[in-house]
C-alpha positions as CSV (number, residue, x, y, z in Angstrom):
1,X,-108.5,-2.6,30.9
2,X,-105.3,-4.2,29.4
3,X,-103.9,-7.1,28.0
4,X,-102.8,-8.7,31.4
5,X,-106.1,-8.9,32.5
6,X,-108.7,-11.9,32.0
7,X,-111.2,-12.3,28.9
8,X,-114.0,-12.6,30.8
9,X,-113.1,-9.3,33.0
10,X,-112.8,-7.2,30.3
11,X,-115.9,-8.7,28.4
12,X,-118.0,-7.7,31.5
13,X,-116.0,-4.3,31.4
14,X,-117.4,-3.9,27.6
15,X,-120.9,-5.2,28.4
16,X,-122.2,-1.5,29.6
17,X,-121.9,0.0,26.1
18,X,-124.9,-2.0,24.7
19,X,-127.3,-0.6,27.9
20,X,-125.6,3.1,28.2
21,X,-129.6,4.5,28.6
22,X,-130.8,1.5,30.8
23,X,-127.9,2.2,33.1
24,X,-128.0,5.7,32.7
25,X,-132.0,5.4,33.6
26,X,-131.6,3.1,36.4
27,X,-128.5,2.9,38.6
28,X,-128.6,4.8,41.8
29,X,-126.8,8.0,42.2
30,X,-124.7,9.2,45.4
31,X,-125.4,11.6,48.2
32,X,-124.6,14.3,49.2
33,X,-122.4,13.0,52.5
34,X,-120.2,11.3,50.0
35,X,-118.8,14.2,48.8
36,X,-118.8,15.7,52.1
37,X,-116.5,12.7,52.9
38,X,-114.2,12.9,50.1
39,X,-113.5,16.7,51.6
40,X,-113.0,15.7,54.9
41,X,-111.0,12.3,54.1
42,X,-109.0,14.5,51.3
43,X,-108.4,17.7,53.3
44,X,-109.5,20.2,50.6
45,X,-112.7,21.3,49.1
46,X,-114.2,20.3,45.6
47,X,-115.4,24.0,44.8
48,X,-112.8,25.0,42.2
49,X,-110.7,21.7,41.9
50,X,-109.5,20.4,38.9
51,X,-111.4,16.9,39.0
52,X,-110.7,14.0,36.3
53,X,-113.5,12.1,36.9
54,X,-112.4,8.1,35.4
55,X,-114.7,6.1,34.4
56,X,-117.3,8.9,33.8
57,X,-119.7,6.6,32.5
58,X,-123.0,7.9,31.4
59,X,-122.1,10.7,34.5
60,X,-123.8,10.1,37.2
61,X,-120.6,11.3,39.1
62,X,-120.1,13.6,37.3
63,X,-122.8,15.9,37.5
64,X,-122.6,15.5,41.4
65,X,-119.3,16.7,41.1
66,X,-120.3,19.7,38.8
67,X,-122.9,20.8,41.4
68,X,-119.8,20.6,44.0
69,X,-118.4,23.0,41.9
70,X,-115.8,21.1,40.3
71,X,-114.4,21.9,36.8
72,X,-114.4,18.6,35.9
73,X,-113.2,16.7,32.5
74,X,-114.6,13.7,32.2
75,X,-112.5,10.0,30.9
76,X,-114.6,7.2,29.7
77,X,-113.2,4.2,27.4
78,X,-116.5,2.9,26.6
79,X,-118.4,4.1,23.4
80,X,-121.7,3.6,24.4
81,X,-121.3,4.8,27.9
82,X,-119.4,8.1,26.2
83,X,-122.8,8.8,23.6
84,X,-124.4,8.4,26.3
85,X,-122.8,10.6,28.0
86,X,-122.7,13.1,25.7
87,X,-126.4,12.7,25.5
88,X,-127.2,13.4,29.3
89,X,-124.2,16.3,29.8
90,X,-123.8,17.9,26.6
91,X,-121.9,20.7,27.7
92,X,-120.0,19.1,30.3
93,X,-115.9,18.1,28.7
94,X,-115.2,14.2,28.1
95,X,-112.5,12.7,26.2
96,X,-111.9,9.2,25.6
97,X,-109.5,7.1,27.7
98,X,-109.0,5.1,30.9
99,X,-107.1,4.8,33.8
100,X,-104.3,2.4,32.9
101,X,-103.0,5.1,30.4
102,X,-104.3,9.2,31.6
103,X,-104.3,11.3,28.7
104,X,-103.2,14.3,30.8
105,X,-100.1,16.1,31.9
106,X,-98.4,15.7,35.0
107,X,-99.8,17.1,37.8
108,X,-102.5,18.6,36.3
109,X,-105.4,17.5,38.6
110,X,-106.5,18.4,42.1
111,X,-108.6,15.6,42.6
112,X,-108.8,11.8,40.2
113,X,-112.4,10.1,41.0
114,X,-113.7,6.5,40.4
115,X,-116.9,6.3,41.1
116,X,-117.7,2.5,40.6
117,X,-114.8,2.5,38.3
118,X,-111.3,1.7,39.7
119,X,-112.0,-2.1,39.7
120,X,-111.6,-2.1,36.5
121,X,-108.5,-0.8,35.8
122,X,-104.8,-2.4,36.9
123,X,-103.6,-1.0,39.7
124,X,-99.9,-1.9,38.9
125,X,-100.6,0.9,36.2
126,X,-103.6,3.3,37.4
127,X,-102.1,3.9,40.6
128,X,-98.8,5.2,38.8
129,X,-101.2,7.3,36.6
130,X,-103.1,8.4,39.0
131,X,-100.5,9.8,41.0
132,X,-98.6,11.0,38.5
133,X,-101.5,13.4,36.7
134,X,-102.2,14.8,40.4
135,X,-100.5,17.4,41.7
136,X,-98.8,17.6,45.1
137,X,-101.3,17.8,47.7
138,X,-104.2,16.5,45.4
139,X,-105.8,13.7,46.1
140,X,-107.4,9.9,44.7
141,X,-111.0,9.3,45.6
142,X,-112.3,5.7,44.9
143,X,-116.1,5.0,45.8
144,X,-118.7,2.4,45.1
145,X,-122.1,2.4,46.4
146,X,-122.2,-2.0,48.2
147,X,-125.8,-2.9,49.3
148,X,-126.0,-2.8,53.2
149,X,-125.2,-6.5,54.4
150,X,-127.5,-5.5,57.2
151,X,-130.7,-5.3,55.4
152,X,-132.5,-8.6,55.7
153,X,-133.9,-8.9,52.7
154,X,-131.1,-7.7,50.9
155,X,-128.4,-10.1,52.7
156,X,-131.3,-12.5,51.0
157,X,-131.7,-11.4,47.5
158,X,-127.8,-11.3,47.4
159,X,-127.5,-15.2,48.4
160,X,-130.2,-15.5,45.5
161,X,-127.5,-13.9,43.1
162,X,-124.6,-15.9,44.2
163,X,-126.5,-19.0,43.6
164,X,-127.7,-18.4,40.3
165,X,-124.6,-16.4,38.8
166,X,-121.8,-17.6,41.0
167,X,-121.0,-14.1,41.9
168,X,-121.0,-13.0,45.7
169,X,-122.7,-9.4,45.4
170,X,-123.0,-9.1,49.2
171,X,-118.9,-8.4,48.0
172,X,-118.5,-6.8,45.1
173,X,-116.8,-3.7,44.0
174,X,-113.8,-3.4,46.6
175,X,-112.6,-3.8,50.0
176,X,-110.4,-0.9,51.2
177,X,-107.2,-3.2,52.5
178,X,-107.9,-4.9,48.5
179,X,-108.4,-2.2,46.3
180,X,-104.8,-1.5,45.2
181,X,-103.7,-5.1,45.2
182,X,-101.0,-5.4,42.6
183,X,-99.7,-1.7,42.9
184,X,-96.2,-1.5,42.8
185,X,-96.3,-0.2,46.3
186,X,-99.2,0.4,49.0
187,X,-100.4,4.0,49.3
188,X,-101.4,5.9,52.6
189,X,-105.4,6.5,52.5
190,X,-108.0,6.6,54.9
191,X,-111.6,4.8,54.2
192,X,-114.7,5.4,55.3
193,X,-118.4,4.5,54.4
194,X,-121.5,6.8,53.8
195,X,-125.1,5.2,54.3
196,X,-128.2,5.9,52.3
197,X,-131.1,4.8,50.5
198,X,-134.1,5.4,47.8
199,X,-136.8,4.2,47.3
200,X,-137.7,3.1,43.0
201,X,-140.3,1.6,41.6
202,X,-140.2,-2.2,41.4
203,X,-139.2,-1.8,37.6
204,X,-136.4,0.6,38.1
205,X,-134.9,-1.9,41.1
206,X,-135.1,-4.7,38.5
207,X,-133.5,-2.8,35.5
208,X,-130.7,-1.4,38.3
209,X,-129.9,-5.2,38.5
210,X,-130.0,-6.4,34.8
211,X,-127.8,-3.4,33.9
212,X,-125.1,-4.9,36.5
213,X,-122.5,-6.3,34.1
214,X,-122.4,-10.8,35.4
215,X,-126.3,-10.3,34.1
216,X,-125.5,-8.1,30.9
217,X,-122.8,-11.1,29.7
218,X,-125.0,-13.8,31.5
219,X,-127.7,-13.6,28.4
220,X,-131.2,-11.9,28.1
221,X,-133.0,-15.3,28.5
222,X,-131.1,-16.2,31.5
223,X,-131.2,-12.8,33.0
224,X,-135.2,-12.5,32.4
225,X,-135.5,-15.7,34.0
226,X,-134.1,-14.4,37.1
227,X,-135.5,-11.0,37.6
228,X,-139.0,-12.9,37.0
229,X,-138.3,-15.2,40.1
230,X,-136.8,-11.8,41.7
231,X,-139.8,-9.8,41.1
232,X,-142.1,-12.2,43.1
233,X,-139.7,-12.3,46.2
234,X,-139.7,-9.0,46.5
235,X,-143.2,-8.6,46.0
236,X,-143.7,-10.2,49.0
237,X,-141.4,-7.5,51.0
238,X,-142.2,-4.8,48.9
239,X,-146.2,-5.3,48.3
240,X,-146.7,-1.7,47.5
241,X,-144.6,-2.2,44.7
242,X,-141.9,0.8,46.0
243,X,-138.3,-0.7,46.9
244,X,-136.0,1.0,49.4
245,X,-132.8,0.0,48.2
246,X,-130.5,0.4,51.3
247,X,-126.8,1.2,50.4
248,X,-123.3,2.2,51.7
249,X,-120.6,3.8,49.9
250,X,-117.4,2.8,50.2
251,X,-115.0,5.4,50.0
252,X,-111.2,5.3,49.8
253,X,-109.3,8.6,49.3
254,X,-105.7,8.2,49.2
255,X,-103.8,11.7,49.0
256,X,-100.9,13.0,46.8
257,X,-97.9,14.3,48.9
Protein backbone atom coordinates (compact mmCIF):
# COMPACT_ATOMS: atom_id res chain seq x y z
CA UNK A 1 0.00 0.00 0.00
CA UNK A 2 1.57 3.46 -0.55
CA UNK A 3 1.09 6.96 -0.35
CA UNK A 4 -0.37 7.29 -3.93
CA UNK A 5 -3.06 5.30 -3.13
CA UNK A 6 -6.67 6.29 -1.68
CA UNK A 7 -7.58 6.52 2.19
CA UNK A 8 -10.31 4.48 1.98
CA UNK A 9 -8.21 1.65 -0.11
CA UNK A 10 -5.76 1.33 2.24
CA UNK A 11 -8.20 1.52 5.34
CA UNK A 12 -9.90 -1.58 3.84
CA UNK A 13 -6.27 -2.97 3.24
CA UNK A 14 -5.74 -2.51 7.20
CA UNK A 15 -9.24 -3.77 8.22
CA UNK A 16 -8.01 -7.68 8.15
CA UNK A 17 -5.59 -7.26 11.17
CA UNK A 18 -8.51 -6.83 13.74
CA UNK A 19 -10.27 -10.38 12.31
CA UNK A 20 -6.80 -12.37 11.50
CA UNK A 21 -8.65 -15.71 13.41
CA UNK A 22 -12.18 -14.95 11.83
CA UNK A 23 -10.58 -14.91 8.46
CA UNK A 24 -8.19 -17.38 9.12
CA UNK A 25 -11.41 -19.67 10.42
CA UNK A 26 -13.56 -18.83 7.58
CA UNK A 27 -12.38 -17.94 4.12
CA UNK A 28 -12.29 -20.65 1.65
CA UNK A 29 -9.04 -22.19 0.66
CA UNK A 30 -7.85 -23.28 -3.08
CA UNK A 31 -7.67 -26.53 -4.88
CA UNK A 32 -5.71 -28.51 -5.92
CA UNK A 33 -6.24 -27.67 -9.98
CA UNK A 34 -5.07 -24.25 -9.07
CA UNK A 35 -1.73 -25.21 -8.53
CA UNK A 36 -1.83 -27.64 -11.26
CA UNK A 37 -2.65 -24.48 -13.39
CA UNK A 38 0.00 -22.32 -12.12
CA UNK A 39 2.50 -25.32 -13.44
CA UNK A 40 1.03 -25.62 -16.57
CA UNK A 41 0.47 -21.69 -17.24
CA UNK A 42 4.11 -21.19 -15.70
CA UNK A 43 6.01 -24.06 -17.39
CA UNK A 44 7.79 -25.44 -14.35
CA UNK A 45 6.92 -27.34 -11.27
CA UNK A 46 6.46 -26.03 -7.67
CA UNK A 47 8.32 -29.04 -6.04
CA UNK A 48 11.59 -27.43 -5.07
CA UNK A 49 10.91 -23.75 -6.15
CA UNK A 50 11.89 -20.91 -4.37
CA UNK A 51 8.26 -19.35 -3.73
CA UNK A 52 7.76 -15.75 -2.09
CA UNK A 53 4.34 -16.05 -1.30
CA UNK A 54 3.00 -11.86 -0.90
CA UNK A 55 0.45 -11.25 0.95
CA UNK A 56 0.77 -14.49 2.98
CA UNK A 57 -2.00 -13.51 5.14
CA UNK A 58 -2.95 -15.82 7.89
CA UNK A 59 -1.50 -18.61 5.06
CA UNK A 60 -3.97 -20.16 3.58
CA UNK A 61 -1.68 -20.18 0.40
CA UNK A 62 0.84 -20.89 1.90
CA UNK A 63 0.44 -24.08 3.34
CA UNK A 64 -0.99 -25.29 -0.13
CA UNK A 65 2.10 -24.25 -1.53
CA UNK A 66 4.21 -26.16 1.27
CA UNK A 67 2.33 -29.30 0.45
CA UNK A 68 3.35 -28.62 -3.39
CA UNK A 69 6.67 -28.82 -2.10
CA UNK A 70 7.62 -25.37 -2.21
CA UNK A 71 10.28 -23.81 0.06
CA UNK A 72 8.43 -20.99 0.56
CA UNK A 73 9.14 -17.57 2.70
CA UNK A 74 6.30 -15.98 3.44
CA UNK A 75 5.71 -11.53 3.13
CA UNK A 76 2.85 -10.15 5.01
CA UNK A 77 2.52 -6.21 5.92
CA UNK A 78 -0.26 -6.74 8.19
CA UNK A 79 0.32 -7.38 12.08
CA UNK A 80 -2.51 -9.13 12.83
CA UNK A 81 -2.65 -11.21 9.73
CA UNK A 82 1.41 -11.96 10.53
CA UNK A 83 0.41 -13.25 14.54
CA UNK A 84 -1.80 -14.94 13.03
CA UNK A 85 0.10 -16.39 10.92
CA UNK A 86 2.63 -17.24 13.03
CA UNK A 87 -0.04 -18.91 15.13
CA UNK A 88 -1.41 -21.32 12.30
CA UNK A 89 2.32 -22.09 10.59
CA UNK A 90 4.76 -21.77 13.24
CA UNK A 91 7.50 -23.30 11.67
CA UNK A 92 6.89 -22.11 8.25
CA UNK A 93 9.48 -18.54 7.42
CA UNK A 94 7.60 -15.04 7.25
CA UNK A 95 9.02 -11.67 7.41
CA UNK A 96 7.28 -8.50 7.29
CA UNK A 97 6.81 -6.53 4.03
CA UNK A 98 4.80 -6.01 0.91
CA UNK A 99 4.82 -5.97 -2.56
CA UNK A 100 5.45 -2.36 -3.45
CA UNK A 101 9.01 -2.64 -1.79
CA UNK A 102 10.38 -6.88 -1.75
CA UNK A 103 12.74 -7.31 0.91
CA UNK A 104 14.75 -9.72 -1.15
CA UNK A 105 17.69 -9.88 -3.50
CA UNK A 106 17.54 -9.83 -7.09
CA UNK A 107 16.55 -12.78 -8.66
CA UNK A 108 16.27 -14.72 -5.83
CA UNK A 109 12.79 -16.38 -6.49
CA UNK A 110 11.51 -19.05 -8.75
CA UNK A 111 8.05 -18.32 -8.35
CA UNK A 112 6.22 -14.65 -6.59
CA UNK A 113 2.42 -15.61 -5.56
CA UNK A 114 -0.58 -13.38 -4.68
CA UNK A 115 -3.16 -15.30 -3.66
CA UNK A 116 -6.07 -12.64 -3.14
CA UNK A 117 -3.26 -10.15 -2.64
CA UNK A 118 -1.95 -8.19 -5.73
CA UNK A 119 -4.96 -5.85 -5.72
CA UNK A 120 -3.64 -4.28 -3.14
CA UNK A 121 -0.43 -3.33 -4.10
CA UNK A 122 0.65 -0.57 -7.01
CA UNK A 123 1.40 -2.09 -9.94
CA UNK A 124 3.60 0.86 -11.18
CA UNK A 125 5.89 -0.51 -8.30
CA UNK A 126 5.04 -4.35 -7.57
CA UNK A 127 5.35 -5.34 -11.02
CA UNK A 128 9.05 -3.79 -11.07
CA UNK A 129 9.55 -5.83 -7.74
CA UNK A 130 8.17 -8.60 -8.73
CA UNK A 131 10.19 -9.03 -11.67
CA UNK A 132 13.13 -7.86 -10.41
CA UNK A 133 13.36 -10.53 -7.15
CA UNK A 134 12.55 -13.38 -9.83
CA UNK A 135 14.98 -14.95 -11.58
CA UNK A 136 15.16 -15.58 -15.35
CA UNK A 137 12.70 -18.08 -16.24
CA UNK A 138 10.68 -17.68 -12.96
CA UNK A 139 7.46 -16.81 -12.97
CA UNK A 140 4.37 -14.25 -11.27
CA UNK A 141 1.27 -16.05 -10.22
CA UNK A 142 -1.74 -13.83 -9.31
CA UNK A 143 -5.02 -15.69 -8.19
CA UNK A 144 -8.24 -14.91 -6.48
CA UNK A 145 -10.96 -17.20 -5.87
CA UNK A 146 -14.61 -14.70 -7.75
CA UNK A 147 -17.92 -16.40 -6.89
CA UNK A 148 -19.31 -18.09 -10.10
CA UNK A 149 -21.62 -15.46 -11.88
CA UNK A 150 -23.50 -18.52 -13.01
CA UNK A 151 -24.85 -19.67 -9.84
CA UNK A 152 -28.39 -18.33 -9.42
CA UNK A 153 -28.48 -17.63 -6.13
CA UNK A 154 -25.24 -16.38 -5.97
CA UNK A 155 -25.61 -13.79 -9.14
CA UNK A 156 -28.54 -12.84 -6.38
CA UNK A 157 -26.93 -12.54 -3.10
CA UNK A 158 -24.24 -10.49 -4.95
CA UNK A 159 -26.94 -7.76 -6.33
CA UNK A 160 -27.95 -7.83 -2.51
CA UNK A 161 -24.34 -6.64 -1.64
CA UNK A 162 -24.05 -4.07 -4.26
CA UNK A 163 -27.18 -2.58 -3.10
CA UNK A 164 -26.45 -2.34 0.42
CA UNK A 165 -22.57 -1.53 0.23
CA UNK A 166 -22.19 -0.04 -3.15
CA UNK A 167 -19.64 -2.59 -3.96
CA UNK A 168 -20.24 -4.89 -7.18
CA UNK A 169 -18.92 -8.35 -5.72
CA UNK A 170 -20.11 -10.22 -8.79
CA UNK A 171 -16.52 -8.13 -9.83
CA UNK A 172 -14.18 -7.91 -7.41
CA UNK A 173 -10.63 -8.84 -7.05
CA UNK A 174 -9.36 -8.53 -10.82
CA UNK A 175 -9.94 -8.97 -14.31
CA UNK A 176 -6.92 -10.34 -16.23
CA UNK A 177 -6.71 -7.48 -19.19
CA UNK A 178 -6.97 -5.04 -15.56
CA UNK A 179 -4.83 -6.42 -13.23
CA UNK A 180 -1.54 -4.56 -14.06
CA UNK A 181 -3.23 -1.27 -14.87
CA UNK A 182 -0.74 1.39 -14.15
CA UNK A 183 2.53 -0.81 -14.74
CA UNK A 184 5.00 0.96 -16.40
CA UNK A 185 4.66 -1.46 -19.27
CA UNK A 186 2.20 -4.48 -20.04
CA UNK A 187 3.62 -7.95 -19.31
CA UNK A 188 3.16 -11.19 -21.44
CA UNK A 189 0.89 -13.82 -19.26
CA UNK A 190 -1.63 -16.16 -19.95
CA UNK A 191 -4.95 -16.48 -17.67
CA UNK A 192 -7.08 -19.05 -17.01
CA UNK A 193 -9.77 -20.01 -14.43
CA UNK A 194 -10.14 -23.08 -12.11
CA UNK A 195 -13.80 -24.02 -10.78
CA UNK A 196 -14.74 -25.39 -7.48
CA UNK A 197 -16.86 -25.46 -4.52
CA UNK A 198 -17.46 -26.42 -0.62
CA UNK A 199 -19.98 -26.77 1.13
CA UNK A 200 -19.84 -24.76 5.08
CA UNK A 201 -22.11 -24.44 7.51
CA UNK A 202 -24.45 -21.48 7.31
CA UNK A 203 -22.26 -19.74 10.10
CA UNK A 204 -19.00 -20.18 8.43
CA UNK A 205 -20.67 -18.74 4.88
CA UNK A 206 -21.83 -15.76 6.91
CA UNK A 207 -18.48 -15.12 8.84
CA UNK A 208 -16.57 -15.79 5.17
CA UNK A 209 -18.62 -12.66 4.22
CA UNK A 210 -18.22 -10.29 7.33
CA UNK A 211 -14.50 -10.95 7.23
CA UNK A 212 -14.49 -9.42 3.47
CA UNK A 213 -12.89 -6.09 4.12
CA UNK A 214 -16.26 -3.22 2.53
CA UNK A 215 -18.04 -5.13 5.65
CA UNK A 216 -14.97 -5.07 8.20
CA UNK A 217 -14.76 -0.92 7.53
CA UNK A 218 -18.67 -0.78 6.99
CA UNK A 219 -19.27 -1.14 10.93
CA UNK A 220 -20.40 -4.17 13.16
CA UNK A 221 -24.00 -2.77 13.48
CA UNK A 222 -24.36 -2.22 9.80
CA UNK A 223 -22.71 -5.47 8.93
CA UNK A 224 -24.95 -7.57 11.50
CA UNK A 225 -27.83 -6.05 10.01
CA UNK A 226 -27.07 -7.49 6.75
CA UNK A 227 -25.91 -10.96 7.34
CA UNK A 228 -29.31 -11.11 9.54
CA UNK A 229 -31.37 -10.28 6.28
CA UNK A 230 -28.64 -12.65 4.41
CA UNK A 231 -29.21 -15.49 6.68
CA UNK A 232 -32.96 -15.73 5.88
CA UNK A 233 -32.50 -15.65 2.04
CA UNK A 234 -30.39 -18.27 2.08
CA UNK A 235 -32.32 -20.15 4.35
CA UNK A 236 -34.74 -20.42 1.95
CA UNK A 237 -31.99 -22.00 -0.76
CA UNK A 238 -30.15 -23.64 1.67
CA UNK A 239 -32.88 -25.12 4.22
CA UNK A 240 -30.55 -27.82 5.50
CA UNK A 241 -28.54 -25.15 6.70
CA UNK A 242 -25.23 -26.47 4.48
CA UNK A 243 -24.07 -23.83 1.75
CA UNK A 244 -22.26 -24.84 -1.45
CA UNK A 245 -20.39 -21.86 -2.15
CA UNK A 246 -19.60 -22.21 -5.88
CA UNK A 247 -16.24 -20.46 -6.93
CA UNK A 248 -13.73 -19.80 -9.84
CA UNK A 249 -10.22 -18.85 -9.46
CA UNK A 250 -8.82 -16.52 -11.45
CA UNK A 251 -5.40 -17.09 -12.30
CA UNK A 252 -2.93 -14.93 -14.11
CA UNK A 253 0.71 -16.17 -14.36
CA UNK A 254 2.89 -13.85 -16.12
CA UNK A 255 6.53 -15.41 -16.63
CA UNK A 256 10.10 -13.88 -16.13
CA UNK A 257 12.31 -14.15 -19.30
Amino acid sequence: MTSTQPDSLARRAHSFNAVAAQYAANRPSYPPALFDAVERLAGRTLTGARVVDVGAGTGIATALLRERGARVVAVEPGEGMAAQFRRTLPDAPIVRGNGNALPFTDASADFLTYAQAWHWTDPARSLPEAMRVLRPGGALALWWNMDAKDVPWLAAQAERVERYVGIDKKHGGFRAEAAFAGAPYAPRFAHCQVRWSRTVPLDTHLANIGSHSVFLVLGEEKTTAFLAEERTHLLETFPDGMVEEVYDVDVIVAPHS
